[in-house]
C-alpha positions in Angstrom: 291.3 -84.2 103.8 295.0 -84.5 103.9 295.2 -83.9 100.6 292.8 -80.9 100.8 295.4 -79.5 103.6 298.0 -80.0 101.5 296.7 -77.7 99.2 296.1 -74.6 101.1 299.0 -74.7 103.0 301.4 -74.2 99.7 298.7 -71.6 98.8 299.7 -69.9 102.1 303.5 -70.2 101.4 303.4 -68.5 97.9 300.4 -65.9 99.0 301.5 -62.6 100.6 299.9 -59.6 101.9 301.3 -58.0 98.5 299.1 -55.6 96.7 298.9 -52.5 94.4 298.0 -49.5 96.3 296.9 -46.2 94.9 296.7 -43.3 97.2 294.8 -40.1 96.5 294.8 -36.2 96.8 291.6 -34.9 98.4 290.0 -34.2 95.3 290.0 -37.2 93.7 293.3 -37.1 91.7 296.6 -39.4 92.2 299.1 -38.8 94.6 301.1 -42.3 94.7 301.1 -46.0 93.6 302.8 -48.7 94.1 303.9 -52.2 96.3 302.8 -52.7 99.8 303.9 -55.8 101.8 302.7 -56.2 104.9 301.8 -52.3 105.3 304.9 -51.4 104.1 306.0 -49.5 100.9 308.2 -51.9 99.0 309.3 -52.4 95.1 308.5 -49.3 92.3 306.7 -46.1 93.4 305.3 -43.3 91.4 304.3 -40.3 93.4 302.5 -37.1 91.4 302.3 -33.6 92.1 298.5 -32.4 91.9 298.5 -31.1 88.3 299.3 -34.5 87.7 302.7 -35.0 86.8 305.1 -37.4 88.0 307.3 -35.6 90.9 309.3 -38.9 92.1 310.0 -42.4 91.3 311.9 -45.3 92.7 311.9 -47.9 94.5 311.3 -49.1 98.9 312.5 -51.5 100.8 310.4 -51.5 104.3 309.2 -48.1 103.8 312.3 -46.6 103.2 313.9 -44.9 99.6 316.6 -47.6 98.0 318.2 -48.2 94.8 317.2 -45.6 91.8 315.3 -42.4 92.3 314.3 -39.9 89.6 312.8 -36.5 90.7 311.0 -33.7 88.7 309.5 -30.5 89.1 306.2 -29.5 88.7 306.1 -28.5 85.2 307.6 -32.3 84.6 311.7 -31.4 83.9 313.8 -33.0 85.7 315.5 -32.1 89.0 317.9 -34.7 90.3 318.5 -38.6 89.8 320.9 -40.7 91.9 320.8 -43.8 94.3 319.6 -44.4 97.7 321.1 -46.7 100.2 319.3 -47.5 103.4 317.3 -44.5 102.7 320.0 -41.7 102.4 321.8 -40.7 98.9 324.7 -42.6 98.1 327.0 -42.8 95.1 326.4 -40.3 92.0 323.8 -38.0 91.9 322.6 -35.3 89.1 321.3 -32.1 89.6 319.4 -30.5 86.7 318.7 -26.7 86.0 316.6 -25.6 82.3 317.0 -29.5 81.3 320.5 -29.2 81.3 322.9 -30.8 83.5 323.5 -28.5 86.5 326.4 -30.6 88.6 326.8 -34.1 89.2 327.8 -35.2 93.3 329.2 -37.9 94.9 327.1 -39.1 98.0 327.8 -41.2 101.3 325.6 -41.8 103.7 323.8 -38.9 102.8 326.5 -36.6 102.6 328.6 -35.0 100.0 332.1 -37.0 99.9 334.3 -37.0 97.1 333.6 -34.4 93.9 331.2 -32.5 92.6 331.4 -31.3 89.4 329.7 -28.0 88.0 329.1 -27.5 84.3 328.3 -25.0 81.7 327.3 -25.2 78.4 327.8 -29.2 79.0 331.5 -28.6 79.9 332.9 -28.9 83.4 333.5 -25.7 84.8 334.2 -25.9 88.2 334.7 -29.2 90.2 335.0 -28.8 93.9 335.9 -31.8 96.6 333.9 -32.3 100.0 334.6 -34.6 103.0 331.7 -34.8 105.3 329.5 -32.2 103.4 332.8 -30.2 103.7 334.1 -28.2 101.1 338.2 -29.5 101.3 339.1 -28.3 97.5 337.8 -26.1 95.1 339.2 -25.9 91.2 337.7 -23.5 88.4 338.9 -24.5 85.6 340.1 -28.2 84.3 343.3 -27.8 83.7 344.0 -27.1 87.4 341.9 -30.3 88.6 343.8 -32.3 86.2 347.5 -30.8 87.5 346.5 -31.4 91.3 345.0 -34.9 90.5 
């Protein structure tokens, strides 16, 4: 009997309420999947539009967005990438237009701080500097950005 206890309380250490979830649209067609713990989103999510195509993905942590996220639009281009820190954008983030890079923005907290940089043709044409999701600086064209930094 003791050993019998033994047993099934390590199987109750290394069990969880873990499982792979899959949630649907009304119709019958995916809308997310991915982690739960404990009723709470957690680990890599995939979530779809209703045509089918991916629309997000990244990872939770109690429900709420961290680390990597990519996002797409509904014909399946991209839209924007970038991280997530205790569930608001943080760091670098890129922002597509016709599969090309659109501008590229530094994040804190949510907010834009530090630059963002526009480009055309896959050259920077504009860079701009917020504090705050203030606009404090604006340059168009490199050669200025490079003298005043």
């Amino acid at each position: 009997m003791k050993f019998l206890f033994s047993i099934l309380f390590a199987f109750s250490l290394f069990s969880s309420d873990r499982n792979y979830v899959k949630l649907y649209y009304t119709d019958g067609k995916i809308k997310e999947e991915g982690w739960m713990t404990n009723n709470n989103k957690t680990d890599y999510w995939y979530c779809y539009y209703e045509n089918g195509k991916t629309k997000e993905e990244g990872s939770f942590e109690n429900n709420i967005r961290s680390k990597y996220w990519k996002f797409y639009t509904a014909d399946g281009n991209k839209q924007m990438e970038g991280r997530f820190k205790n569930g608001l954008a943080n760091d670098w983030w890129v922002f597509y237009k016709n599969n090309s890079v659109w501008y590229k923005a530094e994040y804190s907290s949510g907010k834009k701080n530090g630059y963002t940089l526009y480009y055309t043709n896959g050259d920077i044409s504009k860079v701009e500097k917020y504090k705050d999701n203030i606009k404090t600086g604006e340059w168009t064209d490199l050669e200025s950005f490079k003298r005043d930094n």
